[in-house]
SEVEXTOR-637343 format. One record per residue (C-alpha): residue number from 0; chain; x, y, z. Coordinates in Angstrom, 2 decimals, m for minus. Layout:
N
{site NUM,A,{X,Y,Z}},
...
This chain:
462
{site 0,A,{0.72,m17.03,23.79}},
{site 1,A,{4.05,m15.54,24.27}},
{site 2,A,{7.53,m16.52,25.63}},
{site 3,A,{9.93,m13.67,26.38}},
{site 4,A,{13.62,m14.75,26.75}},
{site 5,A,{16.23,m11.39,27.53}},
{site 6,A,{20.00,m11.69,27.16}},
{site 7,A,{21.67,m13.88,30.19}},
{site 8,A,{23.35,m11.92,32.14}},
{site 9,A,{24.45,m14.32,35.97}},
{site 10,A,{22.82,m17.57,35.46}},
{site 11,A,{19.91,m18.70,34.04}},
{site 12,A,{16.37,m18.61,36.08}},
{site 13,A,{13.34,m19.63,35.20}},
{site 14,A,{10.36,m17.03,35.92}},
{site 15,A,{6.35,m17.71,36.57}},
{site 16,A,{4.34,m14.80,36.09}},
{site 17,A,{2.08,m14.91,39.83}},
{site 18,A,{m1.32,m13.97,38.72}},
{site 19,A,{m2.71,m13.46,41.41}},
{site 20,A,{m4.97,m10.47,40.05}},
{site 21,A,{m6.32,m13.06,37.51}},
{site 22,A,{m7.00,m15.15,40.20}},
{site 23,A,{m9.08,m12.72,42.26}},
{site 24,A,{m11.06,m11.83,39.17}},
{site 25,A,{m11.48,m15.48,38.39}},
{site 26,A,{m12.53,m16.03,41.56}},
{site 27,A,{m14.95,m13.18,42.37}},
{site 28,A,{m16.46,m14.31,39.32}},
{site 29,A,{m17.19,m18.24,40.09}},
{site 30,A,{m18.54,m16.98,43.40}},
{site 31,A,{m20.50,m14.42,41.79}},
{site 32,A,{m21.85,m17.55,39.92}},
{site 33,A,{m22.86,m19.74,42.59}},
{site 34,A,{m24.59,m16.76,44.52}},
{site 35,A,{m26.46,m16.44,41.35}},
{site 36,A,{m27.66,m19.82,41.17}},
{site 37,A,{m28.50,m19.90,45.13}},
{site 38,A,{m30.56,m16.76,44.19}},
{site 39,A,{m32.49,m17.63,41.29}},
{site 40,A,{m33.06,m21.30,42.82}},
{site 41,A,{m34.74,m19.24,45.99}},
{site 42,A,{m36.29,m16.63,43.76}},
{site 43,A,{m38.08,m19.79,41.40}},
{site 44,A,{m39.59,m21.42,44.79}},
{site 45,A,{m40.04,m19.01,46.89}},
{site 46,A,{m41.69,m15.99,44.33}},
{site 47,A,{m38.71,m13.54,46.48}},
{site 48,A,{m35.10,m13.28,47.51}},
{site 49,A,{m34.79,m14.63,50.82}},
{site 50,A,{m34.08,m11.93,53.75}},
{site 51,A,{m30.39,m13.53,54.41}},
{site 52,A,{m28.98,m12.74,50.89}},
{site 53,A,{m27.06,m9.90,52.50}},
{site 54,A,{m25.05,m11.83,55.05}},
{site 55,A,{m24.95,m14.77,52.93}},
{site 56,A,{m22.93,m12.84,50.14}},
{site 57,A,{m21.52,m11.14,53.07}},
{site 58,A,{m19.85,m14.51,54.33}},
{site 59,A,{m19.66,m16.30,51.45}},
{site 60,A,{m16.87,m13.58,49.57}},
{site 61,A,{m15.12,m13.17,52.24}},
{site 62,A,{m14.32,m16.98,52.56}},
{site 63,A,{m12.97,m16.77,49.07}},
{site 64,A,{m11.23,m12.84,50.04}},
{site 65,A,{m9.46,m14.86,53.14}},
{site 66,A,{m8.45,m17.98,50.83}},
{site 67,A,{m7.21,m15.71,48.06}},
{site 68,A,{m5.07,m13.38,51.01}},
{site 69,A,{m3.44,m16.66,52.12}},
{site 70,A,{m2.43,m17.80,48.45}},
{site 71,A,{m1.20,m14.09,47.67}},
{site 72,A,{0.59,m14.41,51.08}},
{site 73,A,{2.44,m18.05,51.18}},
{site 74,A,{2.13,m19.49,47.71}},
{site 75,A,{2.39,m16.45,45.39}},
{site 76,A,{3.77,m18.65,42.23}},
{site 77,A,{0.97,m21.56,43.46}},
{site 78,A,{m1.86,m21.82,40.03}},
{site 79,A,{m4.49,m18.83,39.59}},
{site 80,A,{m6.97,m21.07,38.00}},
{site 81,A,{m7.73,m24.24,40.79}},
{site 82,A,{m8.61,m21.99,43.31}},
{site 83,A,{m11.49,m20.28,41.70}},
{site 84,A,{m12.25,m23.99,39.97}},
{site 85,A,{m13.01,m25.02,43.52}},
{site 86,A,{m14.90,m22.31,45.17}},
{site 87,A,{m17.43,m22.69,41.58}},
{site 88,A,{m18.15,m26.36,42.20}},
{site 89,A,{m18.86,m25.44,45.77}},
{site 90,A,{m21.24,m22.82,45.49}},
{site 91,A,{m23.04,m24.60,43.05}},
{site 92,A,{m23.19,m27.59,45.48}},
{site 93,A,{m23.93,m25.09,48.13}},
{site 94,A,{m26.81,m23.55,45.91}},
{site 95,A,{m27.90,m26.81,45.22}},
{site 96,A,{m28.62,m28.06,48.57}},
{site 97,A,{m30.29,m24.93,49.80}},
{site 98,A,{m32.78,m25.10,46.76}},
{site 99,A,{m33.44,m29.38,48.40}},
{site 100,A,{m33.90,m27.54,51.56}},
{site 101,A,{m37.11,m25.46,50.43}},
{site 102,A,{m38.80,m29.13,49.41}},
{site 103,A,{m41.25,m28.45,52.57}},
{site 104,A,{m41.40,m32.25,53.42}},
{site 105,A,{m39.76,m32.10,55.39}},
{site 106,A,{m37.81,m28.58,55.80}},
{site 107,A,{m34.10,m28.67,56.48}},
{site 108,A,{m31.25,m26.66,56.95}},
{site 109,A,{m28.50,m29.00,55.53}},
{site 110,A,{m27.38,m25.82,53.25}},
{site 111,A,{m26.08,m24.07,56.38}},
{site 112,A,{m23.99,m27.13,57.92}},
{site 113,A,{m22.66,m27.58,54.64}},
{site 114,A,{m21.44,m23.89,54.72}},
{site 115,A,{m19.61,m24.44,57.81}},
{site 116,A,{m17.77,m27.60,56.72}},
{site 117,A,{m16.66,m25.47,53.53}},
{site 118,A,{m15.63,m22.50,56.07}},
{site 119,A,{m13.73,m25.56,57.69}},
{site 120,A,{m12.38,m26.68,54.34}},
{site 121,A,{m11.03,m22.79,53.68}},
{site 122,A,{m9.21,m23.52,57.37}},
{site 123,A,{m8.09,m26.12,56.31}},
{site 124,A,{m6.61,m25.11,53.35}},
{site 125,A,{m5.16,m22.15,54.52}},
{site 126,A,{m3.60,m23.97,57.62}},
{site 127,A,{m1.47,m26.27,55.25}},
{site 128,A,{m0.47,m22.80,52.98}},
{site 129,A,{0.57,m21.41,55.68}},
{site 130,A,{2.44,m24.46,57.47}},
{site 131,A,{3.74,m26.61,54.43}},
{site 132,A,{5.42,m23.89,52.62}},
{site 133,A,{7.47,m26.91,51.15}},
{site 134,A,{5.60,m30.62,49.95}},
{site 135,A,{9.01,m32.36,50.01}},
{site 136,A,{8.85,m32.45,54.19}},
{site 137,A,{5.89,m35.51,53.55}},
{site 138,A,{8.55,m37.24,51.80}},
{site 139,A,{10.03,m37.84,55.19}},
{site 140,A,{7.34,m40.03,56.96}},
{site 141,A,{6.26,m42.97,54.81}},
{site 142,A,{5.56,m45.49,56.79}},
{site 143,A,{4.38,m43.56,59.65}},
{site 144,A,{1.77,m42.13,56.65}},
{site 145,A,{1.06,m45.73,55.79}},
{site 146,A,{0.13,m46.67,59.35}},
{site 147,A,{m1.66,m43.87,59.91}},
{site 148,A,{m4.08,m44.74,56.82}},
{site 149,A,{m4.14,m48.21,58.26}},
{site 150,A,{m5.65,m46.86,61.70}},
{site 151,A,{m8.04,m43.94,60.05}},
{site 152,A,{m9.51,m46.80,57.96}},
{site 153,A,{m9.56,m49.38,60.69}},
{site 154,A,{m11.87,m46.97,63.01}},
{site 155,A,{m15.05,m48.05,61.89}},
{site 156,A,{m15.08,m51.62,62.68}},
{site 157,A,{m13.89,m50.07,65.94}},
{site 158,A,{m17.03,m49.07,68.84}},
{site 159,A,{m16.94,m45.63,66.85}},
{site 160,A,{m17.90,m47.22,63.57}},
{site 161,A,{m21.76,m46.95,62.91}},
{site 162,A,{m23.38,m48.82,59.78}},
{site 163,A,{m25.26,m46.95,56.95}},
{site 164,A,{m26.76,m48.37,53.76}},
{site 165,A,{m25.05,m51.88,54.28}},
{site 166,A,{m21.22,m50.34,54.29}},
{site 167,A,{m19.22,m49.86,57.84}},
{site 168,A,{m17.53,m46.87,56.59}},
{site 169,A,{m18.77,m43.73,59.21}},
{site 170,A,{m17.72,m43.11,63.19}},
{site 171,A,{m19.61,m41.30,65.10}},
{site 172,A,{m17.90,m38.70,67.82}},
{site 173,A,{m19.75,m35.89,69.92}},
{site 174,A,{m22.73,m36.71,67.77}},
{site 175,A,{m20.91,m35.96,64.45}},
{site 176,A,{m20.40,m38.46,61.65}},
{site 177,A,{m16.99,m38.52,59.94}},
{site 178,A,{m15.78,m40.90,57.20}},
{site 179,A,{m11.86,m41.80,58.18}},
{site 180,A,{m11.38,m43.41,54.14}},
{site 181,A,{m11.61,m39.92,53.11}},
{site 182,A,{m8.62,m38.71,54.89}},
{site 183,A,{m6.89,m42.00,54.36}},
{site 184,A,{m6.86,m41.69,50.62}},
{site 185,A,{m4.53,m38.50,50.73}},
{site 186,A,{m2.34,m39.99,53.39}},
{site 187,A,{m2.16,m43.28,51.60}},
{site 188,A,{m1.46,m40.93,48.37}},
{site 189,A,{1.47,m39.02,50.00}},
{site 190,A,{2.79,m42.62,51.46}},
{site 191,A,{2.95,m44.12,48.15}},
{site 192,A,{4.71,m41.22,46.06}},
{site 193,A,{7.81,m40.96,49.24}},
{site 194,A,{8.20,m45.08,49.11}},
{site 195,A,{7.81,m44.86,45.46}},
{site 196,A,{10.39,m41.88,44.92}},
{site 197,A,{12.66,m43.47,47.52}},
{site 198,A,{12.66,m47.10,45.61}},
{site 199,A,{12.19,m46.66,42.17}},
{site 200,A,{15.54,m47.56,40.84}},
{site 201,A,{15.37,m50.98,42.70}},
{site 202,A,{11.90,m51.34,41.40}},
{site 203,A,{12.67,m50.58,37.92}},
{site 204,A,{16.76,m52.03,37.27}},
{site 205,A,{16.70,m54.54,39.99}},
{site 206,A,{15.37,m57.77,40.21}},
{site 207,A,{14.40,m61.56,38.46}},
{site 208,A,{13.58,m62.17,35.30}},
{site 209,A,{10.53,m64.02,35.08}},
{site 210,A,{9.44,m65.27,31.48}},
{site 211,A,{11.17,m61.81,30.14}},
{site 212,A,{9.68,m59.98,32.78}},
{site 213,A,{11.40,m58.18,35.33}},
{site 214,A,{10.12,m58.54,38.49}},
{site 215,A,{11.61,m56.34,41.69}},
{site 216,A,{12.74,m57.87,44.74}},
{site 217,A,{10.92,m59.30,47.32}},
{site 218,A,{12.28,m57.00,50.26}},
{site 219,A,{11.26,m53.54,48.07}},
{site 220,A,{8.27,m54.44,46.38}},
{site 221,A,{6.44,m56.69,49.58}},
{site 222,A,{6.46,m54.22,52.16}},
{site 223,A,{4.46,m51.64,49.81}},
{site 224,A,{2.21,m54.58,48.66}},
{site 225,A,{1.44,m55.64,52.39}},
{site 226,A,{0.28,m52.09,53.27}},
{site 227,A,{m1.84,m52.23,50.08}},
{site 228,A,{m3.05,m55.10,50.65}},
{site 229,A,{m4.43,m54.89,54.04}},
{site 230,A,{m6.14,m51.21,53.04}},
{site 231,A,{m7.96,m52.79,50.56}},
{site 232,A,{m8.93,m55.83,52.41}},
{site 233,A,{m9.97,m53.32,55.72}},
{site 234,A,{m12.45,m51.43,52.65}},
{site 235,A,{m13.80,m54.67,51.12}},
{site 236,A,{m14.56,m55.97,54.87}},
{site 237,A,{m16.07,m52.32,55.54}},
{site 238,A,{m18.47,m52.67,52.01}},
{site 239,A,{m16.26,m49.59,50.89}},
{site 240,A,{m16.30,m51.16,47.40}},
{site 241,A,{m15.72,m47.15,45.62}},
{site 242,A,{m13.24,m46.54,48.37}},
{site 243,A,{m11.03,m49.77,47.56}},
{site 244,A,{m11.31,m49.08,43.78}},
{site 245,A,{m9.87,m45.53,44.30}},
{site 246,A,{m7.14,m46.96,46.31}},
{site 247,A,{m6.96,m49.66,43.59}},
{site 248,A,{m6.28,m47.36,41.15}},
{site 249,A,{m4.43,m45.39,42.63}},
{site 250,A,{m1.71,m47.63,43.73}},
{site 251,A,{m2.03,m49.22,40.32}},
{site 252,A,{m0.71,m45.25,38.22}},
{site 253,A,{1.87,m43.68,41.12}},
{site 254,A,{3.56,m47.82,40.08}},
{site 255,A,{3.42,m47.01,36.80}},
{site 256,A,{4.62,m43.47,36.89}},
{site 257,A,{7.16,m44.43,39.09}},
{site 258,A,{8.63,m47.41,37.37}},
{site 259,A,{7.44,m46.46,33.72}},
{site 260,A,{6.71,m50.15,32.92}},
{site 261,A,{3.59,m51.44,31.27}},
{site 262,A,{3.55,m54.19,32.89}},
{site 263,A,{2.37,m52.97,36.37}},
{site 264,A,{m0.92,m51.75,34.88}},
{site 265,A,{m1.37,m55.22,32.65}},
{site 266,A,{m1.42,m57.06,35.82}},
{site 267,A,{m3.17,m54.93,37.80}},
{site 268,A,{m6.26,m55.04,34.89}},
{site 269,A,{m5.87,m58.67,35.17}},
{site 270,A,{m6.28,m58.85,39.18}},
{site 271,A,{m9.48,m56.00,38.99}},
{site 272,A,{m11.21,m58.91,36.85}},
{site 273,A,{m9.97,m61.86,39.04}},
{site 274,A,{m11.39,m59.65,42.05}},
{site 275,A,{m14.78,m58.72,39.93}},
{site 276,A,{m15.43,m61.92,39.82}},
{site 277,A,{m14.50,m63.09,42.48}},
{site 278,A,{m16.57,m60.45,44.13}},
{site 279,A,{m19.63,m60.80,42.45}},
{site 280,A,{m19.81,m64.57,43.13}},
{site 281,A,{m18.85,m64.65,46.81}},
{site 282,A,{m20.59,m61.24,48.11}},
{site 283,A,{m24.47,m60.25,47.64}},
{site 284,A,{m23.26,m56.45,47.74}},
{site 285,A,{m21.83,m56.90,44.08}},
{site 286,A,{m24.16,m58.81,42.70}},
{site 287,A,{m27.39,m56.09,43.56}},
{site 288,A,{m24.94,m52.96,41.97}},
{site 289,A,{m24.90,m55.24,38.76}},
{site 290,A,{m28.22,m56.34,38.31}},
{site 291,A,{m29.09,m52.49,39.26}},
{site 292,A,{m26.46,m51.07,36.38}},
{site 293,A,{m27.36,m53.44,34.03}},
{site 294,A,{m31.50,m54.19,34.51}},
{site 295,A,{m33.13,m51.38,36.84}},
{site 296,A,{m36.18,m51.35,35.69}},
{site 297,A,{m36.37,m55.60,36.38}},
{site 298,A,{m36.52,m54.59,40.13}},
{site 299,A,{m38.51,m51.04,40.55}},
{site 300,A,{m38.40,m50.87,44.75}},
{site 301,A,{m35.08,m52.31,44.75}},
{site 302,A,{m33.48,m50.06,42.02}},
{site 303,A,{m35.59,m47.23,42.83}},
{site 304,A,{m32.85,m44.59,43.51}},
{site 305,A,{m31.34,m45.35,39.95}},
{site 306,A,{m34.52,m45.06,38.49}},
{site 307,A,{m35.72,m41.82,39.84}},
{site 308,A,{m32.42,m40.58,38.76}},
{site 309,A,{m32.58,m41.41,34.95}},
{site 310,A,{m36.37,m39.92,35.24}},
{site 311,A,{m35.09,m37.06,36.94}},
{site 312,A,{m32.34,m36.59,33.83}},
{site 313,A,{m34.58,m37.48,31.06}},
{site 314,A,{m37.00,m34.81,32.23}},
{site 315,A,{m33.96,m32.54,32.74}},
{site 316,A,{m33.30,m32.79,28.67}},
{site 317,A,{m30.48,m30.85,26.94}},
{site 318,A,{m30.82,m27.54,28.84}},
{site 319,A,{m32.49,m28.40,32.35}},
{site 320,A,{m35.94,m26.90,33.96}},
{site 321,A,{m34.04,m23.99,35.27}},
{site 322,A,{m32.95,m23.78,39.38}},
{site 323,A,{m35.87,m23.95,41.28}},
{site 324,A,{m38.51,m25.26,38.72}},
{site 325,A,{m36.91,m29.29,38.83}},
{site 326,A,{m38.60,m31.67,41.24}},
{site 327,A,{m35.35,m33.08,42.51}},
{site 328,A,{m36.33,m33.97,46.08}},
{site 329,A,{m37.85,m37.19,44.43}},
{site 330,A,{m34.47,m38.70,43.73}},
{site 331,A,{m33.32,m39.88,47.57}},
{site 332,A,{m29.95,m39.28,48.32}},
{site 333,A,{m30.28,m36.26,46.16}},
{site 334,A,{m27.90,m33.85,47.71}},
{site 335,A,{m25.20,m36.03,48.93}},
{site 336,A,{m24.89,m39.31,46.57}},
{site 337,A,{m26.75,m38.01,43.80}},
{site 338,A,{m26.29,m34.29,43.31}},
{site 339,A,{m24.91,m34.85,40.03}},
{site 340,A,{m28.44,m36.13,38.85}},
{site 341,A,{m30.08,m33.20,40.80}},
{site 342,A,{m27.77,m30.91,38.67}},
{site 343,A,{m28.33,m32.46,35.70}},
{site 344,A,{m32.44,m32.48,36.16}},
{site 345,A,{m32.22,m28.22,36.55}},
{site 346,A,{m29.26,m27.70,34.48}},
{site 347,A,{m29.50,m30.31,31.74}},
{site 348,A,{m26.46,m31.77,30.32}},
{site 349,A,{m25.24,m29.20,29.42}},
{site 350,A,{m24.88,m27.83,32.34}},
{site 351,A,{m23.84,m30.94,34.26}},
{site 352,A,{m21.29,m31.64,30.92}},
{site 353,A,{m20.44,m27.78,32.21}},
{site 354,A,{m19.33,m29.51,35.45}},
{site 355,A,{m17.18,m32.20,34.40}},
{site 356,A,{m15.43,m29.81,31.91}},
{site 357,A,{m14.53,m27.71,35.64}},
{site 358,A,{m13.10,m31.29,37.09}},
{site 359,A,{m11.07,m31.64,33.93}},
{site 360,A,{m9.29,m28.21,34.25}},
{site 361,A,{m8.86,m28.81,38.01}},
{site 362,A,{m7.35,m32.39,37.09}},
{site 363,A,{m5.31,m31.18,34.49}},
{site 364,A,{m4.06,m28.37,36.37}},
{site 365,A,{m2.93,m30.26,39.34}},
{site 366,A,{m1.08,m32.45,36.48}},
{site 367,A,{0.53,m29.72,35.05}},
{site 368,A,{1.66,m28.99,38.64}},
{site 369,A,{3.51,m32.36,38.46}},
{site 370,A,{4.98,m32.01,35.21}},
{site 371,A,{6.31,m28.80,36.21}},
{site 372,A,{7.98,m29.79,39.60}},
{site 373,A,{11.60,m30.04,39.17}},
{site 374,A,{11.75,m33.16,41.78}},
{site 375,A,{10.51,m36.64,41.51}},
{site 376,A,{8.02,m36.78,44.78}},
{site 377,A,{6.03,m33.54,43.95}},
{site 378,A,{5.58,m35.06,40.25}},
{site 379,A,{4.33,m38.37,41.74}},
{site 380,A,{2.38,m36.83,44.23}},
{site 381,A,{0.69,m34.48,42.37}},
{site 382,A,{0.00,m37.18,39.33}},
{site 383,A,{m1.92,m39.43,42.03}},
{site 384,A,{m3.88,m36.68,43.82}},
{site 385,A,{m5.13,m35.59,40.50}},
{site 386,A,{m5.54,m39.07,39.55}},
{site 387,A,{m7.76,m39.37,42.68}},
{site 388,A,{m10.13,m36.69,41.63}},
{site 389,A,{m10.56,m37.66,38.04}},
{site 390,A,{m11.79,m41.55,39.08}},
{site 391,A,{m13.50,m40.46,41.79}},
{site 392,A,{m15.56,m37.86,39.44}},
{site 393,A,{m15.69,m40.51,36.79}},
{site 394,A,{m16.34,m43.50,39.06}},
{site 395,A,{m20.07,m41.28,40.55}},
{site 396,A,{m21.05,m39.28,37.85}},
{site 397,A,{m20.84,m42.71,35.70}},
{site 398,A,{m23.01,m44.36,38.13}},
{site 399,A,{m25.48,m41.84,38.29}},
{site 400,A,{m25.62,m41.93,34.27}},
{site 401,A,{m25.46,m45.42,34.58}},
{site 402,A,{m22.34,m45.85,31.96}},
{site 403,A,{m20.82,m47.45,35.17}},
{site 404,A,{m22.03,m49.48,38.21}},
{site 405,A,{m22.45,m47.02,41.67}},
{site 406,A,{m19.90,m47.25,43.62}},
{site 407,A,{m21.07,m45.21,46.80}},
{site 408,A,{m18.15,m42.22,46.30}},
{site 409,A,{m19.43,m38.72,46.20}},
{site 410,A,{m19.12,m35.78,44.01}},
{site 411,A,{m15.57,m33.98,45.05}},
{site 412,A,{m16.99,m30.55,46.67}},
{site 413,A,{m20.55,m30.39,45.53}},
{site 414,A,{m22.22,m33.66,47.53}},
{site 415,A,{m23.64,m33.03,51.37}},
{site 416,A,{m21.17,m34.31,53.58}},
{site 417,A,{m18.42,m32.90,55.47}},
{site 418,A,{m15.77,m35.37,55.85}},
{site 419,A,{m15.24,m35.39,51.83}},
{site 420,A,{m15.27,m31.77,51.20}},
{site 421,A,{m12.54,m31.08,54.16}},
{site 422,A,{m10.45,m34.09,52.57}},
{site 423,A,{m10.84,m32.43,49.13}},
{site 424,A,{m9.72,m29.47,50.11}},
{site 425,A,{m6.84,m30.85,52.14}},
{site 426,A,{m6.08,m31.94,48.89}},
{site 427,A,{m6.85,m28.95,47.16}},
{site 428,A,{m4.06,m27.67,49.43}},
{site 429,A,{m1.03,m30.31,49.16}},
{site 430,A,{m1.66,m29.49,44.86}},
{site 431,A,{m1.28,m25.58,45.50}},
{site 432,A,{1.99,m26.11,47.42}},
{site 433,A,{3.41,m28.12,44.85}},
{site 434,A,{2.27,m25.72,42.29}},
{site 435,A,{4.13,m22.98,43.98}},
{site 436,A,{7.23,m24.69,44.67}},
{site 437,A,{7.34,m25.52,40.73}},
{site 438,A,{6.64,m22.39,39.52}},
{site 439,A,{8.70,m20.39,42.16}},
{site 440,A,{11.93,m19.27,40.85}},
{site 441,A,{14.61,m21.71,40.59}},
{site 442,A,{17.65,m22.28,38.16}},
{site 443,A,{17.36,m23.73,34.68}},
{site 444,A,{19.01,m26.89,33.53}},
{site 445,A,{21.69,m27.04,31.12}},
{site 446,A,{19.09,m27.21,28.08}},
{site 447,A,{16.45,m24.13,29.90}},
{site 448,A,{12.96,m25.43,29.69}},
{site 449,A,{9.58,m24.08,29.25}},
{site 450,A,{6.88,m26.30,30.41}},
{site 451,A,{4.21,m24.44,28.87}},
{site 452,A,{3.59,m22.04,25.98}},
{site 453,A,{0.87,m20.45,27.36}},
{site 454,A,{0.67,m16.26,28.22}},
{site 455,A,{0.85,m16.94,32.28}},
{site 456,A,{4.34,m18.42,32.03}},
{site 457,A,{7.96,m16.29,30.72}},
{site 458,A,{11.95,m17.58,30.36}},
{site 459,A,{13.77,m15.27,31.62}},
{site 460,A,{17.98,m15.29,31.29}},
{site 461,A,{19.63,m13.67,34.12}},
């Protein structure tokens, strides 16, 4: 917990310690961990270690080895901790499904697909380290971003679109599913911190005062409320309810951060309860998540998902059965939707507490990544892409503990599913760039500042 400052000598620069050797340890350890958990999970069922455990930790560190090279490579100042905060909530989702896929009724080898949509993820990732060396070129194309959202979450009420559960939210291509919302969120994310950045003077200073209220003008402030508007009405028309309150709140904080008034997210609490309402007494989709949340036991076929899921934690406890000896297979939906519960039933709260605590570093990390960007887009978008992941990890883990109604998201890098784990890591991505671009080098302001007091950071006068 140190701060070193040395005499100035030709201007004053502001120094990040890299870490990148923490980093590696960090992450050789979380992988380490989720190997561990795959192994014990197949030791518990299967009375052995399965024969693949060579190539498996064979491919799975060097997936980590290649994402680590490209950090140390492109974004050398970019945070040592959100990296290895990643690759631990994926191997534990990846260990998780693989110990579903021994439940012999019947047998399935969802682990393995899942594997290549990480390695996909990791391409991902290290395509946008390697190409967006600098976050601020996004702030160029906001309304091309915004109708590019428009069109990713307009493609499944096209042909494409396929229906699952009740909610139009899927297309279907070459006999792959993808889910467009996913991709949508972190374009409609980047769109609204560029429009933001570009008009928040005339959103904040300009305008008509309305019963003491300032209220911006029409021509700034209707444009980015149209856009909104019709994403939300495209997700509510879909069944996307989770999807739409993401969006929701999203829009809702990147206004507030932007403008620093209170009275964007007053209203906006106001119209979630005109819409709740409004939704539960003019849709039957509402309605059923309710009655579900609030009375499960009333309907036991109906509500059966929910129930086997509170079962499934109550027998879990305080420490879990231990990977392997849990009967999570009875919970459907138990590696994509409700993997937290899975977790929960062979790790006990405590271990799925263990979880959320990971989210919250990752959150606050990307966070920290936006206080410590010296310009006004990277803050905002870095704010709302953390923002994202903390209600999206709130909005499904409090469903599955029932402290919330579902809401049909899934669990950021740990549920089945391809098309959310490549969007998280996309997003994974845009937070690391930012991250390096803050802590780069760069010169001080008149007063120097040091955004943290912690050992990975120095002031140094030069």
């Amino acid at each position: 917990m140190s701060v070193t400052v040395q005499p100035e000598l030709s201007g004053d620069v502001i120094v990040y310690r890299r870490r990148r050797n923490v980093e590696l340890a960090l992450l050789l350890f979380a992988q380490l961990l989720g190997l561990g958990a795959w192994g014990i999970a197949q030791f518990n069922v299967l009375g052995e270690f399965p024969p693949s455990w060579p190539v498996v930790t064979g491919c799975w560190l060097g997936l980590g080895l290649l994402a680590h090279l490209v950090v140390r490579w492109r974004l050398p100042y970019a945070d040592p901790v959100i990296l290895p905060c990643v690759f631990l909530l994926n191997g534990l989702g990846l260990a998780m499904i693989a110990r579903m896929d021994l439940i012999p009724t019947p047998p399935k080898t969802d682990a393995t697909m899942q594997f290549v949509w990480t390695a996909l993820g990791v391409a991902v990732f290290a395509g946008v380290a390697v190409l967006l060396r600098d976050h601020r070129r996004l702030q160029r194309y906001p309304y091309l971003l915004f109708l590019a959202s428009l069109l990713l979450l307009l493609l499944p009420l096209t042909p494409l679109g396929v229906e699952l559960n009740g909610a139009r939210i899927w297309i279907k291509v070459f006999g792959f599913s993808f889910q467009p919302a996913e991709i949508a969120k972190i374009t409609l994310a980047v769109a609204f911190a560029a429009y933001f950045y570009e008009k928040r003077d005339v959103l904040t200073l300009v305008g008509r005062k309305v019963a003491g209220i300032m209220l911006p003008r029409g021509r700034d402030f209707i444009p980015i409320a149209v856009m909104w508007s019709m994403a939300l009405l495209v997700m509510v028309f879909q069944n996307d309810l989770g999807m739409a309150l993401l969006i929701f709140g999203l829009f809702t904080l990147m206004l507030y951060v932007a403008t620093q008034r209170k009275f964007w997210p007053a209203l906006a609490l106001v119209m979630f309860l005109i819409a709740g309402v409004a939704a539960y007494r003019l849709t039957s989709h509402v309605p059923r998540r309710v009655a579900s949340w609030l009375h499960p036991f009333d309907d036991f076929d109906a509500n059966y998902q929910i129930i086997q899921a509170q079962f499934g934690l109550a027998w879990g406890g305080l420490f879990g059965r231990g990977l392997g000896d849990g009967r999570p297979g009875l919970t459907p939906l138990g590696k994509s939707d409700f993997i937290a519960a899975s977790i929960g039933e062979e790790l006990g709260i405590v271990g799925l507490m263990a979880v959320v605590v990971i989210y919250g570093v990752i959150v606050s990390r990307a966070l920290k990544a936006g206080l410590l960007c010296p310009d006004g887009f990277g803050k905002l978008l870095a704010g709302g892409l953390g923002f994202v992941l903390a209600l999206q990890v709130f909005a499904i883990i409090g469903g599955v503990t029932r402290l919330l109604p579902l809401t049909g998201l899934t669990t950021p890098f740990m549920s089945q599913g391809g098309s959310a784990l490549v969007a998280n890591w996309l997003l994974v991505a845009i937070v690391m760039v930012i991250s390096h671009r803050a802590r780069m080098p760069q010169a001080a302001t008149a007063t120097p500042r040091v955004a943290t007091t912690d050992d990975e950071t120095q002031l140094v006068m030069r």
